[in-house]
C-alpha positions as CSV (number, residue, x, y, z in Angstrom):
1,X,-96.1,73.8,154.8
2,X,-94.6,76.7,157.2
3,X,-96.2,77.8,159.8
4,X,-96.7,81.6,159.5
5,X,-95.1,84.0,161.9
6,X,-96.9,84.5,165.3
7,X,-98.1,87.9,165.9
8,X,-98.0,90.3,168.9
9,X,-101.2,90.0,171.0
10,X,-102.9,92.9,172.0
11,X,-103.6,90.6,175.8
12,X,-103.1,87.5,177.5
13,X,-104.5,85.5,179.8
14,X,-102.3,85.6,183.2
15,X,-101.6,81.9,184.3
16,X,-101.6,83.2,188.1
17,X,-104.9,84.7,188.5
18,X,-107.0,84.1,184.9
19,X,-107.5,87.6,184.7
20,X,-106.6,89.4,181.3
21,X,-104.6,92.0,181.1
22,X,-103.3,94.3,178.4
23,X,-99.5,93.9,176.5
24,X,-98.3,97.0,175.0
25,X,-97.5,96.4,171.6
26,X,-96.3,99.8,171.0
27,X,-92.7,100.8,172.0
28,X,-92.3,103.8,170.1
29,X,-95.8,104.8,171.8
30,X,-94.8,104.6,175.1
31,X,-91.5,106.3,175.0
32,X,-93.4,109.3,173.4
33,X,-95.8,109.3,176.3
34,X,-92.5,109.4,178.5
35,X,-91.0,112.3,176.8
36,X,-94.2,114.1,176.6
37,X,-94.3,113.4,180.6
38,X,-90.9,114.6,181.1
39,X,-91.2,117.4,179.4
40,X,-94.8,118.4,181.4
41,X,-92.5,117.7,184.3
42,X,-90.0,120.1,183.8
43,X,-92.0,122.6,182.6
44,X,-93.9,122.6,186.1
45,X,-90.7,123.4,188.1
46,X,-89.3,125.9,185.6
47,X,-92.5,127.4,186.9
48,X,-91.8,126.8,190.5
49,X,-88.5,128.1,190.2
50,X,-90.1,131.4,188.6
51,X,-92.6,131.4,191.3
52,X,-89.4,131.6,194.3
53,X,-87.7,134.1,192.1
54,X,-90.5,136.3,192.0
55,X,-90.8,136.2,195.8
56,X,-87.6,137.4,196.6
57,X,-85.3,136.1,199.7
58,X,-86.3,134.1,202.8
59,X,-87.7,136.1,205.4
60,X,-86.7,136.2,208.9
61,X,-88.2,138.3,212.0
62,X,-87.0,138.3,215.3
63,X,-88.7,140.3,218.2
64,X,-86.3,141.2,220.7
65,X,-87.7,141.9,224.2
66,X,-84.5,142.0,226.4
67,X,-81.8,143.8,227.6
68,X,-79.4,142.4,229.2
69,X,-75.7,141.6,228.4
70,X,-76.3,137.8,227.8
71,X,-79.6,138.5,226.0
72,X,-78.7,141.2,223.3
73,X,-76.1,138.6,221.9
74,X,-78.6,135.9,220.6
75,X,-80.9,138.0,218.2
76,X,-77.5,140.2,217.0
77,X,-75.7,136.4,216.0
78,X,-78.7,135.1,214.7
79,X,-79.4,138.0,212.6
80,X,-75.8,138.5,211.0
81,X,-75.9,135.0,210.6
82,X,-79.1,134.4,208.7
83,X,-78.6,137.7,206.8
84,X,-74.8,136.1,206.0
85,X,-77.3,133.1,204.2
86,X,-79.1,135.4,201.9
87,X,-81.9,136.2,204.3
88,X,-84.0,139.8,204.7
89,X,-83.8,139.7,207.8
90,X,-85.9,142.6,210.6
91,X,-85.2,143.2,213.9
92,X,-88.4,144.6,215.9
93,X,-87.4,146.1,219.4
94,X,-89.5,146.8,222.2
95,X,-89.3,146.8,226.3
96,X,-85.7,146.8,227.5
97,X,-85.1,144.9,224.2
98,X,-85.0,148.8,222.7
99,X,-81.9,149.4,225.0
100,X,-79.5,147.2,222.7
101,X,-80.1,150.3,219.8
102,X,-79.4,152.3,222.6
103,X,-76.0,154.3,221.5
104,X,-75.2,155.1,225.4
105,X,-77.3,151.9,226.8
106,X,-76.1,149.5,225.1
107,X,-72.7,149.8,226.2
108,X,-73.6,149.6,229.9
109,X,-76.0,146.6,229.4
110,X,-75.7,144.3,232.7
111,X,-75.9,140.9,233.7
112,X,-78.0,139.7,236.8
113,X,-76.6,136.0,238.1
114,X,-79.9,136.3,240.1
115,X,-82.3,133.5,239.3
116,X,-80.2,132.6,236.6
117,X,-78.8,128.8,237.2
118,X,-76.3,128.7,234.7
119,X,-74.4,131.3,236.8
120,X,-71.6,129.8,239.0
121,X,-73.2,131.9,242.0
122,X,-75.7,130.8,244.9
123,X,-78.7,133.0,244.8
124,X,-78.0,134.0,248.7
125,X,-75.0,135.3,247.5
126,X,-75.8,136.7,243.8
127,X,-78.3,139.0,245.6
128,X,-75.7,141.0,247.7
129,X,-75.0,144.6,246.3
130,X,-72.4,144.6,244.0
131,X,-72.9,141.5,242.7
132,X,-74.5,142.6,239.5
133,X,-71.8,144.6,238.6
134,X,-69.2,141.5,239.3
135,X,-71.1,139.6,236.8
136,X,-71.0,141.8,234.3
137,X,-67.4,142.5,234.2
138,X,-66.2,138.9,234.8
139,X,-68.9,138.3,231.5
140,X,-67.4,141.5,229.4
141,X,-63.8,140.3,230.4
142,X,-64.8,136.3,229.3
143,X,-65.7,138.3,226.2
144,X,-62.3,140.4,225.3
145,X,-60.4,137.4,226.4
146,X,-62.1,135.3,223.6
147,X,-62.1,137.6,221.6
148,X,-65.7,138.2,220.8
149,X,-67.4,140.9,219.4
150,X,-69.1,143.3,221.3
151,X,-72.6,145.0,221.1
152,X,-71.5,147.9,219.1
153,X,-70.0,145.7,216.4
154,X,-72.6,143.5,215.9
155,X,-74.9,146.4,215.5
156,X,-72.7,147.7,212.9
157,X,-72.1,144.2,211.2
158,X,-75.8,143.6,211.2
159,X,-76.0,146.9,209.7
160,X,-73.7,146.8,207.2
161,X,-75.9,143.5,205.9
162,X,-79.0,145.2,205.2
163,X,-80.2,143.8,208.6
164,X,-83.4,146.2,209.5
165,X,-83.3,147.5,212.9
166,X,-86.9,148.3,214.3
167,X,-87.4,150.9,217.4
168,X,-90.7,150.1,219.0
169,X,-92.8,153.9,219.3
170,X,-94.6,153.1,222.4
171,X,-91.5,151.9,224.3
172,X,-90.0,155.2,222.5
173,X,-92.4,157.1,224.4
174,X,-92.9,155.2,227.5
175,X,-89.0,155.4,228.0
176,X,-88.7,158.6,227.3
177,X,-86.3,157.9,224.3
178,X,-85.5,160.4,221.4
179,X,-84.5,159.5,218.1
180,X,-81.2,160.7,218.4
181,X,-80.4,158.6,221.0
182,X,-80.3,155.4,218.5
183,X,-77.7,154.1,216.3
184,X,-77.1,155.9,212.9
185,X,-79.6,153.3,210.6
186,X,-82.1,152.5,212.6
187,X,-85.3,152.9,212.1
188,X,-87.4,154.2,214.3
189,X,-91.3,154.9,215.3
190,X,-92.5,151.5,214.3
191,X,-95.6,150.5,215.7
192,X,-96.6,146.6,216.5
193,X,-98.8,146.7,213.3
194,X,-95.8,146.6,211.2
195,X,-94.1,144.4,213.2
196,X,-97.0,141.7,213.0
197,X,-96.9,142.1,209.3
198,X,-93.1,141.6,208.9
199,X,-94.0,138.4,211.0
200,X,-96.9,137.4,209.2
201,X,-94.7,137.2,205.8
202,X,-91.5,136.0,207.5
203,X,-90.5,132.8,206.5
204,X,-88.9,132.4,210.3
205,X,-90.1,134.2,213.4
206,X,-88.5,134.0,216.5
207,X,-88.9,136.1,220.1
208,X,-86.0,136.1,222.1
C-alpha cells in the first residue's frame, strides 16, 4: 500500500530552540502582499515629488554687511553661483554692505591690509598713509591680471539670473543714500522684517 503524499504544514517545530514558528504555504499570497507594498510605496513618493514641486526652488539668503574690495566678492560668487544651480536666491544689504549696490561706491571699494593677516604686510607698516590705497590697487591689478570679474559685472550677472538685490531703508537713510544712486534692478526700501522672513523660508542663510 502507498503512502499518500505528504502535505504542506501550516508550522514546525524549530530543532534549535523548540519554539514553533509559522511556514508560509502561500506563494502567490505573498507576492501579492509585495506588489500591493510596492505599489503603496511608490505612490508615497509620487506624493513627495508633488509636495517639492509645489514648493518651488531652493531658497538661498545671504546678508551682506561689508564693504570692502575683498568682501563684496564672496556674497556676488556665491549668489551667481547658487542661482547658476536653480536657486532663488536674495541678497539683503545693510551697513557698508549697501556700498557694493552703490553705482559710484562700488567702484572705489578699498582694501585695508590692516589687521588683516593674510596680507603680505606688517601692521607697523600697513598703518602708514598711503598704504590703503597700495593695497587696493596691487588687489584690483591681481584682479585684471587674472582676469576676474569685477564688481560691476557680477552685479549685472547676478542680475541677469533673477538674483534679488535688497537695499536696507535704515542704512538708506542713515547714509544719506537716494534711490537713484543704486544699480538699475535693485530693489530698494527694504526693511529687516522682510529680510528675516526671506531667511526664515530660505533653505540656506548665510551672513558674510
Amino acid at each position: 500500500m502507498c503512502p499518500e503524499p505528504t502535505q504542506p504544514v501550516a508550522s514546525e517545530i524549530d530543532a534549535a530552540d523548540g519554539n514553533e514558528r509559522s511556514v508560509d504555504t502561500g506563494e502567490s499570497s505573498t507576492r501579492g502582499e509585495l506588489r500591493t507594498r510596492v505599489a503603496e510605496l511608490e505612490a508615497r513618493v509620487a506624493e513627495l515629488e508633488a509636495e517639492l514641486d509645489d514648493e518651488g526652488p531652493p531658497k538661498l539668503s545671504i546678508i551682506a554687511t561689508k564693504g570692502t574690495l575683498d568682501m563684496a566678492y564672496p556674497p556676488l560668487i556665491l549668489a551667481s553661483t547658487a542661482a547658476a544651480f536653480g536657486y532663488d536666491v536674495t541678497i539683503f544689504h545693510t551697513f557698508w554692505g549697501l556700498d557694493i549696490l552703490h553705482e559710484e561706491n562700488s567702484k572705489t571699494l578699498g582694501l585695508s591690509s590692516v589687521g588683516n593677516p593674510t596680507m603680505p604686510v606688517p601692521n607697523a607698516i600697513a598703518a602708514l598713509p598711503g598704504m590703503d590705497r597700495m593695497t587696493t590697487k596691487m588687489m584690483k591689478k591681481r584682479i585684471e591680471d587674472n582676469d576676474t570679474a569685477t564688481i560691476d559685472e557680477l552685479i549685472e550677472t547676478a542680475l541677469e539670473m533673477n538674483v534679488e538685490f535688497q537695499a536696507c531703508q535704515m542704512t538708506m537713510d542713515l547714509m544719506g543714500y537716494d534711490e537713484a544712486d543704486f544699480y538699475d534692478g535693485v530693489t530698494v526700501g527694504v526693511g529687516a522684517a522682510t529680510a528675516v522672513r526671506d531667511m526664515a523660508d530660505a533653505d540656506v542663510q548665510l551672513l558674510v
